[in-house]
C-alpha positions as CSV (number, residue, x, y, z in Angstrom):
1,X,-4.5,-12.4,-4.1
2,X,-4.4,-12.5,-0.1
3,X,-4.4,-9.0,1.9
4,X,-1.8,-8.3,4.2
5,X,-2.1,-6.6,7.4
6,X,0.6,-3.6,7.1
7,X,-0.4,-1.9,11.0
8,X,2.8,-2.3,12.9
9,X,3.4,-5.5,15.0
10,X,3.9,-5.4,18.7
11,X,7.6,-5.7,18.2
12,X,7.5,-3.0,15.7
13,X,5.5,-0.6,17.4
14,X,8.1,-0.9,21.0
15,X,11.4,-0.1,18.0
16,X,9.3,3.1,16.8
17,X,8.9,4.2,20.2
18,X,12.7,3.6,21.1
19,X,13.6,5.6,18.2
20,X,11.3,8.8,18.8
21,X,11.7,8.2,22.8
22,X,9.9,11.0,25.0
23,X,9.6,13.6,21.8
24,X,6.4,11.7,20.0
25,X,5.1,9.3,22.5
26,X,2.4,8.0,20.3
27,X,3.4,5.4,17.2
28,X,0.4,5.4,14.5
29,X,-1.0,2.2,13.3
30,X,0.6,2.3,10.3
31,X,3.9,2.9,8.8
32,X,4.2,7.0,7.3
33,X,4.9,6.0,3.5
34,X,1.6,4.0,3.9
35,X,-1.0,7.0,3.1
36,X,-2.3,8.0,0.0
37,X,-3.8,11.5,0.0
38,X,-6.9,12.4,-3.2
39,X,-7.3,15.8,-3.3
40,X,-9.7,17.4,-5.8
41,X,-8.2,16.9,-9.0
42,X,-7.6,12.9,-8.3
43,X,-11.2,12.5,-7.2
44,X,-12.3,14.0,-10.4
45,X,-10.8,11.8,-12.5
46,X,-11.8,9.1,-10.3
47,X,-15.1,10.4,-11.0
48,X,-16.2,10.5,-6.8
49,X,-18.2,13.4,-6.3
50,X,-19.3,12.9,-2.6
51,X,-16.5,12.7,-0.1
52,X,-16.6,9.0,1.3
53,X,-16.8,9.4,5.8
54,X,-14.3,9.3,8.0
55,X,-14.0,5.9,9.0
56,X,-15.6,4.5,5.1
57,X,-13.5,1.4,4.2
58,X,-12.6,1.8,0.4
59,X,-11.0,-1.0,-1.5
60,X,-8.1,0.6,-4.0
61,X,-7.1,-1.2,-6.7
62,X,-3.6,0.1,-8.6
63,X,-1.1,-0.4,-11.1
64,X,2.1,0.8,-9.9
65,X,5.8,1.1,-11.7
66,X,8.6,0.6,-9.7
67,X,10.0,3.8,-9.7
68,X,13.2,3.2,-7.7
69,X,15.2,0.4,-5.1
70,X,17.9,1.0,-3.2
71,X,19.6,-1.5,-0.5
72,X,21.6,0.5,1.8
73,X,24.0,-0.9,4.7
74,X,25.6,1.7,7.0
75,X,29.1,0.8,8.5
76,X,28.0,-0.5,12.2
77,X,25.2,-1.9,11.4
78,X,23.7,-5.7,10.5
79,X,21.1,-5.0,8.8
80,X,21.0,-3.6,5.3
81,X,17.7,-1.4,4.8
82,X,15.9,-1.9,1.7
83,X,13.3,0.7,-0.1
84,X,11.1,0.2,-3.2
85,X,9.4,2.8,-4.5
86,X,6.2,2.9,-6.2
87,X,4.1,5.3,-8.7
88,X,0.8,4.9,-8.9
89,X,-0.2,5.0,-12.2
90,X,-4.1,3.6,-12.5
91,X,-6.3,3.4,-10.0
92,X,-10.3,2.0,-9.1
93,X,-11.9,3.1,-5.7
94,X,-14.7,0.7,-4.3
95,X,-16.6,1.4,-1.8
96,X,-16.5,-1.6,0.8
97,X,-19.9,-1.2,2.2
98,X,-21.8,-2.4,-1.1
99,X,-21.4,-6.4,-0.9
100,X,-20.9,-8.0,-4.3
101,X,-24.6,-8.5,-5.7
102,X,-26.3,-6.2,-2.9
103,X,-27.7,-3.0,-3.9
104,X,-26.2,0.1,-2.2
105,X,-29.1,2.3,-0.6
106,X,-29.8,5.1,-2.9
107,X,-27.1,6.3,-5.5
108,X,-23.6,4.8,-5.0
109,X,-20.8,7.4,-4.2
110,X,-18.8,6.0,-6.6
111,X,-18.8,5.4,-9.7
112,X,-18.7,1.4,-11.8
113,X,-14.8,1.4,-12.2
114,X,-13.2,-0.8,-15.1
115,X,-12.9,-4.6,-14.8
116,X,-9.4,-5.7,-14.3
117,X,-8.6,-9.3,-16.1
118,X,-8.1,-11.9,-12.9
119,X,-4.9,-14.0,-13.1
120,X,-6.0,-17.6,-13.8
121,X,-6.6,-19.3,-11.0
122,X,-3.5,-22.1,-11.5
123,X,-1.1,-19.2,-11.4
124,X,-0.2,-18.2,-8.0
125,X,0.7,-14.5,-7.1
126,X,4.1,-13.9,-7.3
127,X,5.8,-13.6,-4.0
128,X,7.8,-10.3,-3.7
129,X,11.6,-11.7,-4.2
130,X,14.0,-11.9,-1.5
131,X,17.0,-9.2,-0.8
132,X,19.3,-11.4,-2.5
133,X,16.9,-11.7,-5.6
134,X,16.5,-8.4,-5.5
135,X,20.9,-7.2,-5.1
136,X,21.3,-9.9,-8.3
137,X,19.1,-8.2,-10.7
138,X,19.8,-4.9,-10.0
139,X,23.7,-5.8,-8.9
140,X,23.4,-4.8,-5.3
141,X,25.7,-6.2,-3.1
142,X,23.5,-8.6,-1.0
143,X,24.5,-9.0,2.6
């Protein structure tokens, strides 16, 4: 499965600071429903002891239910505004500094994490379906 970049593009980053204008002149990198926060009852069961560094890149894997979608379109606008919604219900932390078949120096922060089955390797992803896809199966009105 390819990553995807999810900072804001150029484009995106100029509408964010249209919208807040003079009050918050500083658009993050990323979009706010982006963040997970593990405080210390998540780390537990994720068995991480040691608190990775500022600046550590981890590699999260999840399995998430769709908890909710909604497609809204307001009266003047174009655009209809589309939200999914997404529990995280299992969840592996790997720590992005040990390459595959290189030994980490000294005891690894984290902890072996359980092998997930890969998808075979004739079956593409699926590709998240379009607002249309989406208004039939849950009888939205698609715009």
């Amino acid at each position: 499965m390819n990553m995807t970049d999810m900072a804001y593009t150029k484009a995106e980053i100029k509408d964010e600071k249209a919208e807040t204008g003079p009050v918050s002149p500083e658009v993050p990198k990323y979009p706010w429903g982006l963040q997970v926060r593990l405080e210390r009852e998540e780390l537990d069961k994720l068995g991480i002891t040691d608190l990775p560094d500022v600046g550590d890149v981890l590699q999260l894997m999840v399995s998430a239910r769709v908890t909710g979608v909604t497609e809204t379109q307001m009266a003047n606008a174009q655009d209809t505004e589309c939200c999914v919604t997404l529990q995280i219900e299992e969840m592996a932390v790997h720590d992005m500094a040990e390459e595959p078949g290189e030994e980490a120096p000294g005891p690894s922060k984290f902890p072996p994490q359980r092998k997930y089955a890969q998808p075979p390797a004739a079956a593409p992803a699926p590709a998240f379906p379009k607002r249309a896809t989406l208004a039939a199966k849950y009888s939205l009105n698609p715009t």
